[in-house]
C-alpha positions as CSV (number, residue, x, y, z in Angstrom):
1,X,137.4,-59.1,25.6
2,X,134.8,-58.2,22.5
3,X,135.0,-57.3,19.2
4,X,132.5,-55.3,18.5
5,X,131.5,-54.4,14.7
6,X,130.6,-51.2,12.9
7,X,127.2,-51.8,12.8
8,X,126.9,-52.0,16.3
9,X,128.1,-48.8,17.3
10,X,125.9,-47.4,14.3
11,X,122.7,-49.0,14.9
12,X,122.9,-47.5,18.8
13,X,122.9,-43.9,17.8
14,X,120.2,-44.9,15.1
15,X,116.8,-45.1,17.2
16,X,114.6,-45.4,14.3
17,X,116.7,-48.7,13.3
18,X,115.6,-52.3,14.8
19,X,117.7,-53.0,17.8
20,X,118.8,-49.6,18.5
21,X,117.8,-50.0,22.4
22,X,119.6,-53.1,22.4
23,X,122.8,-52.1,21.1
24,X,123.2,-48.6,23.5
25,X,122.2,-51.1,26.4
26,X,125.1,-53.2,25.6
27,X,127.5,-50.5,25.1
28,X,126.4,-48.5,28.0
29,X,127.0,-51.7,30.1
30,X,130.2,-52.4,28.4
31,X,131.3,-48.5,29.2
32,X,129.9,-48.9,32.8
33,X,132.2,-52.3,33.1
34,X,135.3,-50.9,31.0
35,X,135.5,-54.3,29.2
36,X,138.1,-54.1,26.9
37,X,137.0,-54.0,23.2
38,X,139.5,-55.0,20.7
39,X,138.7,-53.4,17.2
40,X,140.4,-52.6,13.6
41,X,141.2,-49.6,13.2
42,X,138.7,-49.6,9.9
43,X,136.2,-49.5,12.7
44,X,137.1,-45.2,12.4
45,X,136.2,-45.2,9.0
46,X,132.9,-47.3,8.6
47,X,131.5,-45.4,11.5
48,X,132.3,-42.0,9.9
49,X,131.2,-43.8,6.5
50,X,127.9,-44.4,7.7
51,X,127.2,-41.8,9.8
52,X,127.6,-39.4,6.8
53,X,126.1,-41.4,4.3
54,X,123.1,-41.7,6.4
55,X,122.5,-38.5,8.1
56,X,124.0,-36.5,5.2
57,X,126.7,-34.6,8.1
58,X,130.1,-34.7,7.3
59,X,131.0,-33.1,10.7
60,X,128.6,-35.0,12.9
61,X,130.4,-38.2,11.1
62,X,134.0,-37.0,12.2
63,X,132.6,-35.8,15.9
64,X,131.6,-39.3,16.4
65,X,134.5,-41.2,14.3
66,X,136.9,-38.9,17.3
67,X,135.0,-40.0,20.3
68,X,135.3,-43.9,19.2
69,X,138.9,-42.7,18.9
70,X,139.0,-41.8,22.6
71,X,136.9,-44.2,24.7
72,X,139.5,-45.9,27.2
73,X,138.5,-49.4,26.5
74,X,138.6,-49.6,23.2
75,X,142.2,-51.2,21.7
76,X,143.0,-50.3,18.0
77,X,144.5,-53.1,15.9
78,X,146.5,-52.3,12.7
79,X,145.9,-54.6,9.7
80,X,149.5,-55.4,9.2
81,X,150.6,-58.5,7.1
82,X,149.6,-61.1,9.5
83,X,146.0,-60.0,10.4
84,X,145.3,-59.7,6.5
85,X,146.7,-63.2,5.7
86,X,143.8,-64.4,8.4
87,X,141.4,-62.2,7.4
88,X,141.9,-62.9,3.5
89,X,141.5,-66.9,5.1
90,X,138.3,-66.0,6.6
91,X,137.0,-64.6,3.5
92,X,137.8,-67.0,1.0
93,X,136.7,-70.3,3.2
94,X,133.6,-67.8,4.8
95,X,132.1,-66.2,1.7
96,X,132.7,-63.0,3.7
97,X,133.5,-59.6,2.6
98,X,136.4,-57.8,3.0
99,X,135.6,-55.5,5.8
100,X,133.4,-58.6,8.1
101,X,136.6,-60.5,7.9
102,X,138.7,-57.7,9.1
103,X,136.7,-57.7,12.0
104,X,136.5,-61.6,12.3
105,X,140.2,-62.1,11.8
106,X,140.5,-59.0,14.9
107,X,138.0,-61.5,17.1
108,X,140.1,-64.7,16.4
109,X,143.6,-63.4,16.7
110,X,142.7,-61.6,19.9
111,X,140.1,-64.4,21.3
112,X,137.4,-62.2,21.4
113,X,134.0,-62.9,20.9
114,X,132.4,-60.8,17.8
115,X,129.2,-58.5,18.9
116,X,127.4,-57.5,15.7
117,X,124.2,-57.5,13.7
118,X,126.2,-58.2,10.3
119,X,123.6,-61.7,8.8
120,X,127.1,-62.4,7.3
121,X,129.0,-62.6,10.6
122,X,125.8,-64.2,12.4
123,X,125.4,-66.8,9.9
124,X,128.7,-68.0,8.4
125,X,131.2,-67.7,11.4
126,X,129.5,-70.2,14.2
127,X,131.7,-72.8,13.5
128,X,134.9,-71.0,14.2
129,X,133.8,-67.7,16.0
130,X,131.6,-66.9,18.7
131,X,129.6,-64.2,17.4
132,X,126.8,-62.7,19.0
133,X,123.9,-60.1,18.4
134,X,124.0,-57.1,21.5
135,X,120.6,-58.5,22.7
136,X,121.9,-61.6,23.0
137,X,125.2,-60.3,25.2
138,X,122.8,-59.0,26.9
139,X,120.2,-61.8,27.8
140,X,120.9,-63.8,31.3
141,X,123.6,-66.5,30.4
């Protein structure tokens, strides 16, 4: 099972950004496999955050935030109580902000590994998480 962060699923549908080709690769192949991806249900709202902030279309932003909403694979976690007691941990001993715990404390409570291009989540979270870049889920183990 993945986690797989916001800025994944934003940078694929972004082909001007770095690593655009990289990220659709690893969520096409993650479709084609119906690996289970285990995200916070924030995951909605920074998608449709970004998506109108930079494209500037509000209905674009809620297409997109819906079709997250209905892939299969994807599993939806609540923050309830317990998942914000670990990811206010995560925060406060990582330096991370709120939202890149939320997704850290979804990885560790559901053993996931974390697929994102977040520097925070890359650099601060190797000694507890594995967290990996979509070109690098992708590369030949």
């Amino acid at each position: 099972m993945l986690t797989v962060d916001a800025s994944v699923w934003v940078n694929a549908d972004s082909p001007a950004e770095p690593e655009s080709a990289a990220s659709r690769a690893f969520l096409d192949q993650v479709a084609a496999a119906r690996t289970t991806i285990v995200v916070p249900t924030l995951l909605r709202v920074e998608v449709a955050a970004a998506i109108s902030r930079t494209r500037k279309d509000a209905a674009l932003a809620r297409e997109y935030a819906e079709k997250l909403v209905a892939l299969p694979f994807v599993r939806w976690i609540s923050l309830d109580p317990l998942l914000a007691m670990q990811a206010s941990t995560l925060a406060a001993d990582h330096g991370l902000r709120g939202a890149d715990a939320v997704y850290a404390a979804v990885a560790m409570t559901y053993g996931c590994d974390l697929i994102s291009l977040d520097r925070e989540h890359l650099t601060k979270l190797a000694p507890v998480l594995q967290v990996r870049t979509p070109s690098q889920s992708l590369a030949p183990r």
